[in-house]
C-alpha angles and dihedrals in degrees: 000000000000093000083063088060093051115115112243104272116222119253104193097069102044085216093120140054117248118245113261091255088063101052098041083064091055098049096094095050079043092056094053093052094040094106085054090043098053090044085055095049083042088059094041086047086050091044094046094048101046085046088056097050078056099062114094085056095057108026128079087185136332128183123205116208113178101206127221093235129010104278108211097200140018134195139178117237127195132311115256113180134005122213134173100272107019144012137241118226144160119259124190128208151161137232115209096192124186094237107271082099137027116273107240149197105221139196118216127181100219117194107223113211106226119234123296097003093101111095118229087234095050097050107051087042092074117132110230091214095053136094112239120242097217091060109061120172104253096174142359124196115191105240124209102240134338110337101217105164135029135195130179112207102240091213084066123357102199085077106079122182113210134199121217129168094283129083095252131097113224124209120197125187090211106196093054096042108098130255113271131203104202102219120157107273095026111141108232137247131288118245121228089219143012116203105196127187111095118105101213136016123317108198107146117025116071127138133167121208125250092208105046141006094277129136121200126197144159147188168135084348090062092238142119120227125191125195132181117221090182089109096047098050130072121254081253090064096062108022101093087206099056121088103257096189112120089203083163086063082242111145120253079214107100098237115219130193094271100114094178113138090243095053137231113328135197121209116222128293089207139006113207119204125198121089125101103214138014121330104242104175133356128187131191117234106250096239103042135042082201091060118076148158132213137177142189159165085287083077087246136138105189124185122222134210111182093185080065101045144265098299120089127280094204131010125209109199117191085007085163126003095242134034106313111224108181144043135178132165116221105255092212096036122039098193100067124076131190125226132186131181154180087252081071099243144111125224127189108214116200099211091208077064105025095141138038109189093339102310130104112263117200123209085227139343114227107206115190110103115098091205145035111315102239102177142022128184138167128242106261091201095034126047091211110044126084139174130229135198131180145133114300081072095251126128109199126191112200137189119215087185077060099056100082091036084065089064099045101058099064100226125098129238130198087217119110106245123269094018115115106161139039123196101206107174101103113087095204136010121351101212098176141005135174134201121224113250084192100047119037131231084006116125140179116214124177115192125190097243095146096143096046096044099048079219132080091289113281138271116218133192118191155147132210113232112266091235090079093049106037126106105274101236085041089057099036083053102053085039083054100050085041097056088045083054099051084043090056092047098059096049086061 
């Protein structure tokens, strides 16, 4: 009875599970791939276990977390506390649950371990069934629906906008939201903010502004919609030098009279037409909170001003040659915009070239991925490197600085260009991942392996060894000075 009350899961993104119904009526056409289908999870067993043995090389530490339910988006909070070999800090999650419990948005404290404490041995002896010690629940709030997407708003953490299948956009002060237990029949949480304007459902394509107070969405509609939350949010949520801590447990939201169960809500500052089809991902420019990008399955990549007006700035038409899922804007370069899509490529827009003869045309296509591209995201700590996920489980990091070295040295790699690393630790899709802005090089990926796991997907942290992203000369040096300090050791 319960599968009749579940909302219509998308089928373009391959984000979420089909209902049971759905897949009952695809048994028979599944029984007749299943022989396909075994030699497939043979190879992905063969890949992820000669990526594990692999480990302690390129890891300097990595830590596995199988998760309870599939979480569809992760994000890292705030630090909170600093010690002499690792780190406390916020991590935020979801729980897409199958109905027997509430689905939830919940906040973790996660201990990062600091660079080169973890020992080889520890980190490639982890148990994939297992939870993690260093990631411990510290909240649930009980979310009204699927939470598919998740923002923190970079001003003040602590505020997180979420996406579920409605056309709302929910904001939550975390730390002042109560503590939940997510028990059937629960109601569910109150959110802090309702941000109201789109026409049909938004699931995907959230982003908050580094500059201002501004949330950006978009959806089924085909629109963008931009809202400001500066009057809603107290000075200490946006001065980087208040204490923003609400050690009372009192909301850095503004509250207003309005006493209804779903909370306060603030209608759009703008609504941006001009996409075809659904909005699959959107980004704010780094500098300005009036600038803004946006994507879908029309194959477009639009720019937005909002000091001009709500139609777009710059159209790109045939940006991909599929649905594009993902956007983000370079945080150290403003000219330069990520694109993923479902025709399982990246492509690097200039946007002082964005067009030739009408058609999008990339600085470069980086070609490495074997499935649709899910997610795309920028390097905090370096302006050329990027990271990748999709489908096919694999979370890439590339280098565009790296693309032209491929050609000089003379030898071939198999390797596409640009690419330099290759998470390999998810055994199926890689819906989301985040770099950490207080720990560099470190990242948090889920991935929806259900099936794999014997668990709800899993949740890894992790961080590749500085010896593949140093400077050369930097690394053959140290190995150098390593190697005359084993051979004086011996001699000993």
């Amino acid at each position: 009875m319960e599968e009749q009350q579940q909302p219509q899961l998308p089928k373009k993104r391959g984000r979420k599970p089909k209902p049971k119904e759905e897949r009952k009526e695809e048994q028979s056409k599944a029984a007749k791939e299943s022989s396909g289908r075994r030699s497939h999870s043979h190879a992905a067993d063969e890949k992820y276990t000669q990526w594990k043995s692999l480990v302690p090389v390129l890891y300097d530490w990595l830590a596995n977390h199988n998760l309870v339910w599939p979480s569809l988006s992760c994000r890292w909070g705030p630090q909170l506390e600093q010690a002499t070999y690792k780190n406390r800090q916020r991590l935020y999650i979801s729980e897409q649950t199958d109905g027997s419990v509430p689905n939830t948005l919940v906040i973790a404290t996660c201990d990062v371990v600091k660079p080169r404490v973890a020992a080889a041995e520890h980190i490639s002896q982890y148990n994939e069934e297992a939870r993690s010690p260093f990631i411990k629940k510290y909240k649930t709030i009980i979310h009204p629906g699927e939470v598919n997407r998740i923002r923190e708003l970079p001003l003040n953490p602590k505020i997180v906008a979420t996406h579920t299948d409605s056309p709302d956009v929910l904001i939550w002060d975390v730390e002042s939201q109560p503590n939940r237990h997510a028990v059937y029949g629960a109601t569910t949480s109150r959110p802090d903010l309702v941000l109201t304007g789109h026409q049909d459902n938004a699931e995907f394509a959230l982003a908050m502004s580094p500059a201002e107070p501004f949330v950006l969405s978009g959806g089924k509609d085909k629109t963008v919609v931009l809202w400001s939350i500066q009057d809603h949010i107290t000075t200490s949520a946006t001065d980087p030098t208040a204490n923003n801590s609400t050690g009372s447990g009192g909301s850095i939201i503004k509250q207003t009279n309005d006493e209804g169960s779903t909370g306060p809500s603030v209608g759009p500052r703008g609504i941006y037409v001009g996409h075809e089809d659904t909005v699959e991902d959107v980004a704010f420019c780094p500098l300005s909170a009036q600038e803004f990008c946006s994507v879908g399955d029309d194959s477009c990549l639009i720019l937005w001003d909002a000091r001009v007006g709500t139609s777009p700035a710059v159209k790109v038409e045939k940006a991909h040659n599929a649905d594009i899922h993902c956007v983000d804007w370079n945080p150290h370069d403003s000219n330069l915009i990520l694109t993923g899509s479902a025709d399982n490529s990246i492509h690097m827009f200039d946007r002082r070239n964005l067009t030739s003869d009408g058609v999008g045309s990339p600085v470069y296509k980086f070609e490495g991925h074997k499935a649709a591209v899910l997610c795309v995201q920028w390097s905090p700590d370096k302006s050329s490197v990027f990271g990748s996920s999709a489908e096919d489980g694999l979370l890439n990091i590339w280098d565009y600085e790296k693309v032209g070295k491929k050609m000089e040295g003379g030898t071939k790699s198999s390797a596409p260009a640009g690419l330099f690393f290759q998470h390999a630790g998810h055994r199926d899709k890689v819906v989301d991942f985040h770099w950490n802005a207080y720990d560099p090089w470190t990242m948090v990926s889920v991935s929806d392996d259900c099936d794999t796991t014997g668990g709800g997907g899993t949740l890894q942290i992790w961080r590749m060894s500085d010896l593949i992203y140093r400077p050369e000369e930097e690394v053959l040096a140290e190995l150098e000075k390593f190697k005359a300090h084993v051979i004086e050791c011996s001699k000993a």
